[in-house]
C-alpha positions in Angstrom: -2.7 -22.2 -25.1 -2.6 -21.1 -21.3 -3.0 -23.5 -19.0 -4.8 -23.1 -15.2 -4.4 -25.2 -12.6 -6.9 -26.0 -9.9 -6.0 -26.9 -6.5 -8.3 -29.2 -5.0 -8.5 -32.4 -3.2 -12.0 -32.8 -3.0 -13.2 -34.9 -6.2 -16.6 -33.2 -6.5 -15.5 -29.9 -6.0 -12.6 -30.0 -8.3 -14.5 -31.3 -11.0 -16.9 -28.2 -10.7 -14.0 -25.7 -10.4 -13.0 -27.3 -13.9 -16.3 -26.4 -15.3 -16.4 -23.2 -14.0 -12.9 -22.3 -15.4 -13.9 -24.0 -18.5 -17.0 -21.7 -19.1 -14.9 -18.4 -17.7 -11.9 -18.7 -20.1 -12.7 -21.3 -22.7 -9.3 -20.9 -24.7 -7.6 -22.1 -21.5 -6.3 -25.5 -20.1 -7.2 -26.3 -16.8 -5.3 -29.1 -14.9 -5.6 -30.5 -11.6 -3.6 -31.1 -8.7 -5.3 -32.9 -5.6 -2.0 -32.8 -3.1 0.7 -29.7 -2.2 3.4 -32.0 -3.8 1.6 -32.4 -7.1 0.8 -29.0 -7.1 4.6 -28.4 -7.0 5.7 -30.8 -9.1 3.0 -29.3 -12.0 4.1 -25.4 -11.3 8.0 -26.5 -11.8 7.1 -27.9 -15.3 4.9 -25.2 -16.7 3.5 -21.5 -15.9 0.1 -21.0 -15.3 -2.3 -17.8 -16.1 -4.0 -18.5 -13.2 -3.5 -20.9 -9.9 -7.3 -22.0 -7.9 -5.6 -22.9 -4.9 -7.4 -24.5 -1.4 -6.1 -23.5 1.7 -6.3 -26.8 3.6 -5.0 -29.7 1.6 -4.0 -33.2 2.8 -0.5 -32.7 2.8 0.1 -29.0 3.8 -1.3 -25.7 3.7 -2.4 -23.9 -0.1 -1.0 -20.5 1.4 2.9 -22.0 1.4 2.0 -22.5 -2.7 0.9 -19.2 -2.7 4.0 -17.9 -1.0 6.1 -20.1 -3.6 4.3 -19.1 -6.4 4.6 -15.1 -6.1 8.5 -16.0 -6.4 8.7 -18.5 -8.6 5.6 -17.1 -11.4 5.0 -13.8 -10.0 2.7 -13.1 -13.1 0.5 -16.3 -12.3 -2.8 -14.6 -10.8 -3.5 -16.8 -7.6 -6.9 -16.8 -6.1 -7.7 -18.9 -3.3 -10.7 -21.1 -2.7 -12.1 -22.3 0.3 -14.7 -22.5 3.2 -13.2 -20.2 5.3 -14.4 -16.7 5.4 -12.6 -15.5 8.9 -10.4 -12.9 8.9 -7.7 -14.9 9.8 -7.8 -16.6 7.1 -8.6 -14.1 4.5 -5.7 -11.5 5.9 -3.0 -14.3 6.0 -4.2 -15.2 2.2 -3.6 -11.4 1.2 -0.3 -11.1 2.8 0.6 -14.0 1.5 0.0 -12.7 -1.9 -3.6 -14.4 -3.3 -5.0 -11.7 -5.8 -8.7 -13.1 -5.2 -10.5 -14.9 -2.6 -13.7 -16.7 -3.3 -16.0 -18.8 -0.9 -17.0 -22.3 -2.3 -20.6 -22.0 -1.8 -21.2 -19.1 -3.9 -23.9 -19.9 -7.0 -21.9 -21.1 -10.0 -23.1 -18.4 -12.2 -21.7 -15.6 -9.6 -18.1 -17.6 -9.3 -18.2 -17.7 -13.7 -18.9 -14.1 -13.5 -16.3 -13.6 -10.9 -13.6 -15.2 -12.3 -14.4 -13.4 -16.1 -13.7 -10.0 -14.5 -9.9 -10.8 -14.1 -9.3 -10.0 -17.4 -11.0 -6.5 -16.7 -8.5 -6.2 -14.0 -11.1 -6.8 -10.9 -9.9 -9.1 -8.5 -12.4 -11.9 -7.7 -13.4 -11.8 -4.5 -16.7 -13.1 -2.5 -19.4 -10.2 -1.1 -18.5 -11.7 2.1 -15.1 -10.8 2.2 -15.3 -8.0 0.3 -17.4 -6.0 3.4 -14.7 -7.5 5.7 -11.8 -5.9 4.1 -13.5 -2.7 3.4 -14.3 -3.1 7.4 -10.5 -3.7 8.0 -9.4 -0.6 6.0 -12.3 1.9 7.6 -11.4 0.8 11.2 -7.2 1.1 10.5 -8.1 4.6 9.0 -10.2 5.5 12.1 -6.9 4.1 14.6 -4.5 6.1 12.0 -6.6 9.2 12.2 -7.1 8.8 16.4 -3.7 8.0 16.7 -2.4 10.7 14.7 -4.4 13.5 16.5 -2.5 12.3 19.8 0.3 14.1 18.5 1.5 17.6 17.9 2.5 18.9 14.5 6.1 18.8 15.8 6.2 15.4 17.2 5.2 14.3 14.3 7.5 15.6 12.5 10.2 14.5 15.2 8.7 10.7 14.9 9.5 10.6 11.3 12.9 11.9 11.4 13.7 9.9 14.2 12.2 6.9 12.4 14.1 7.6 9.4 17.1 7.1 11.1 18.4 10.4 12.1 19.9 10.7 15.6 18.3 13.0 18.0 21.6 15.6 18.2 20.4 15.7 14.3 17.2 16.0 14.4 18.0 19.0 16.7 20.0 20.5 14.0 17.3 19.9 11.4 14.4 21.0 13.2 16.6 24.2 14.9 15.9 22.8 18.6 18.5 21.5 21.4 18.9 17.9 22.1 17.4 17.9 25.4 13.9 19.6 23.7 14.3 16.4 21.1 15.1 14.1 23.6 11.7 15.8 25.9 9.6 15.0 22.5 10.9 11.5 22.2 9.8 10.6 25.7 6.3 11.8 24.9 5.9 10.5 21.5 6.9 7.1 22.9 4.4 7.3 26.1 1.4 8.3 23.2 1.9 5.3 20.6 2.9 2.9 23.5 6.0 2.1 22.4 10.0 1.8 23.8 12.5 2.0 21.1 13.2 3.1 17.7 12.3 -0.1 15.9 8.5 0.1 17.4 8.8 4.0 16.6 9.4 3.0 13.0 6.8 0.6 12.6 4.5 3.3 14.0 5.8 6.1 12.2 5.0 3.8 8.7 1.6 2.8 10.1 0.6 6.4 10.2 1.9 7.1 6.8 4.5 9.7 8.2 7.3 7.6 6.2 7.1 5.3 2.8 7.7 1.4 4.4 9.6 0.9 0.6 
């Protein structure tokens, strides 16, 4: 049988989290860990189907387990679970790798419901955050858009060559233009996105989409 492990440190909260999982996948195991180090200690023994982790725990931070555990059992689906709703928060969880995010006071029924949907390959994640990330992504795509209008079809096109490594006497040669006209476009293109060297330039160029960041 697959086991789940639930993250918790808080007695009452853990043992609801247990019922919870218990009603969403009642073929599975859940186990408990109430410290970082237990936590640990459990994921080197076994693989889990899917880790309930708290951010703040009494000896360290759920996120470095969730760091860990995208290494170590990338296939374990990690959601987090905690009080925090900020966007701090939720944004270092994603980067970190969480697959899910879900805010303890929900009703029990919505978390059951929540956590059921995995297997239908929808993340569980609180209303709450859900309208802050969708807020996220419509405000970079309005920055990406107003950044992108700042510059000309050909410094565009002289930011991502530039940013995909090519020296500028090449990208003279690619784009049929003399060094000094590359050199004029670099100057501008760097005064638009605010930047001073290549590495920002490449940064840029991938948060406009102008170049893959794989």
């Amino acid at each position: 049988m697959q086991s789940i492990l639930i993250v918790e440190d808080h007695k009452e909260t853990r043992e609801w989290w247990m019922k919870n999982i218990s009603s969403a996948f009642p073929d599975a195991v859940p186990e408990s860990a109430v410290t970082l180090r237990e936590a640990r200690e459990k994921c080197a023994s076994k693989h889990f189907l899917l880790a309930l982790v708290d951010i703040n725990l009494p000896d360290g931070n759920g996120l470095d387990l969730v760091n860990e555990l995208v290494l170590q059992q990338p296939e374990t689906y990690i959601v987090m679970s905690t009080i925090f709703d900020d966007d701090h928060h939720v944004f270092s969880a994603l980067r970190a790798g969480a697959n899910g995010y879900l805010i303890k006071d929900q009703p029990r029924d919505s978390q059951i419901e929540m956590l059921r949907d995995i297997v239908n390959g929808q993340p569980p994640i609180s209303p709450g955050v859900a309208r802050r990330i969708l807020r996220y992504f419509s405000e970079q795509k309005v920055e990406q858009k107003l950044a992108t209008q700042q510059l000309t079809g050909r410094e565009q096109e002289v930011l991502r060559l530039i940013a995909k490594g090519y020296s500028r006497p090449e990208v003279a040669d690619l784009m049929g233009l003399t060094a000094n006209t590359v050199s004029s476009y670099t100057k501008v293109i760097y005064q638009k996105l605010n930047v001073s060297r290549r590495a920002e330039a490449v940064i840029e160029a991938i948060r406009l989409g102008l170049i893959s960041g794989d």
